[in-house]
C-alpha positions as CSV (number, residue, x, y, z in Angstrom):
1,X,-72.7,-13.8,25.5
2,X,-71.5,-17.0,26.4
3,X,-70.6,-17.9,29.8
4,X,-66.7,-18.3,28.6
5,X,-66.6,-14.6,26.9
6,X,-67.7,-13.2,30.3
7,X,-65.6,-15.3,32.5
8,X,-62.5,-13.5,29.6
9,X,-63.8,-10.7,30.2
10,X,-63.9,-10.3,34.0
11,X,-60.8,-11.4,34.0
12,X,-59.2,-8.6,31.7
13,X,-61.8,-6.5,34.0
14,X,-60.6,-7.0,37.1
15,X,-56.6,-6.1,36.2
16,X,-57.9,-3.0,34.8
17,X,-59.8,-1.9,37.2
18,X,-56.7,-2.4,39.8
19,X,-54.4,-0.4,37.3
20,X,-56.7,2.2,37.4
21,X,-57.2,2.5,41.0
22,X,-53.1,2.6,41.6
23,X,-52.7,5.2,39.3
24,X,-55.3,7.1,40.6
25,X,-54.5,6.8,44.1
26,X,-50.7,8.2,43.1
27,X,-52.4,11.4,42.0
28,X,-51.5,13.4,45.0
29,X,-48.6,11.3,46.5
30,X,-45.6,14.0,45.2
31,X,-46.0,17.3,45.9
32,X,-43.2,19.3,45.9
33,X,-43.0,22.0,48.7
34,X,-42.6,25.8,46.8
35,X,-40.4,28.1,48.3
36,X,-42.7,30.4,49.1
37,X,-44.5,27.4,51.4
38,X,-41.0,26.5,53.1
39,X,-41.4,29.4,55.8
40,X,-44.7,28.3,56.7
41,X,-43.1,25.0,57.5
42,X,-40.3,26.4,59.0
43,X,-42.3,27.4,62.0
44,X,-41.7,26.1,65.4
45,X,-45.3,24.9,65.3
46,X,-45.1,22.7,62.7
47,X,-42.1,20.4,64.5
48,X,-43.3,16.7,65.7
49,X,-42.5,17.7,68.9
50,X,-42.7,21.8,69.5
51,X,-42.0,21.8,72.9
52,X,-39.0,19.7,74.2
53,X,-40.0,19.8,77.6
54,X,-43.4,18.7,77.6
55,X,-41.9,15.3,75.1
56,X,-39.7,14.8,78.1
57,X,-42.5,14.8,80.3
58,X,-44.7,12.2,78.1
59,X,-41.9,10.0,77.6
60,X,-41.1,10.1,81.4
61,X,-44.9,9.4,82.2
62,X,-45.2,6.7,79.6
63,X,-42.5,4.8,80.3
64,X,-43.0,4.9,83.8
65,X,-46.9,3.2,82.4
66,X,-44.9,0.9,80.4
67,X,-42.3,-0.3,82.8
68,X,-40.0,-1.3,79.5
69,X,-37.7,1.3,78.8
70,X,-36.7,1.8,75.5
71,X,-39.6,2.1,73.1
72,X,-38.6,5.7,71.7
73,X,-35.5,4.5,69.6
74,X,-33.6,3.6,73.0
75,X,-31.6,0.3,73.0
76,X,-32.7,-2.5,75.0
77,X,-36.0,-4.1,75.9
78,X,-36.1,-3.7,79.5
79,X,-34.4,-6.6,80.6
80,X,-31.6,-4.2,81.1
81,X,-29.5,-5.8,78.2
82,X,-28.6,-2.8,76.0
């Protein structure tokens, strides 16, 4: 093999492999939720944030760390300009 046939065919090696390595990746990236799974996910336990009281307390302890209010989707940067 030349030194030309090889450069060619890294070249149509290279694309390939990167085709083949998106596709595979995509492999689990859908997967629909059955309905016998939704009351598993129903569950209180499975929210971001189970317990309302105790998020209120780790934004208020956080913020108060921060000294910027407003980095949990509140207007403003904490030069008080909302």
């Amino acid at each position: 093999m030349s030194f030309q046939s090889k450069s060619a065919a890294r070249r149509l090696l290279l694309p390939l492999l990167a085709l083949w390595a998106a596709l595979l990746s995509t492999g689990c990236l859908y997967a629909p939720v059955q309905p016998w799974e939704r009351d598993l996910l129903a569950e209180p336990e499975m929210l971001p944030a189970p317990d309302p009281l105790e998020t209120s307390l780790d934004e208020h302890v956080y913020f108060s760390k921060e000294t910027a209010h407003g980095g949990a989707g509140v207007g403003g940067g904490g030069c008080g300009c909302n």
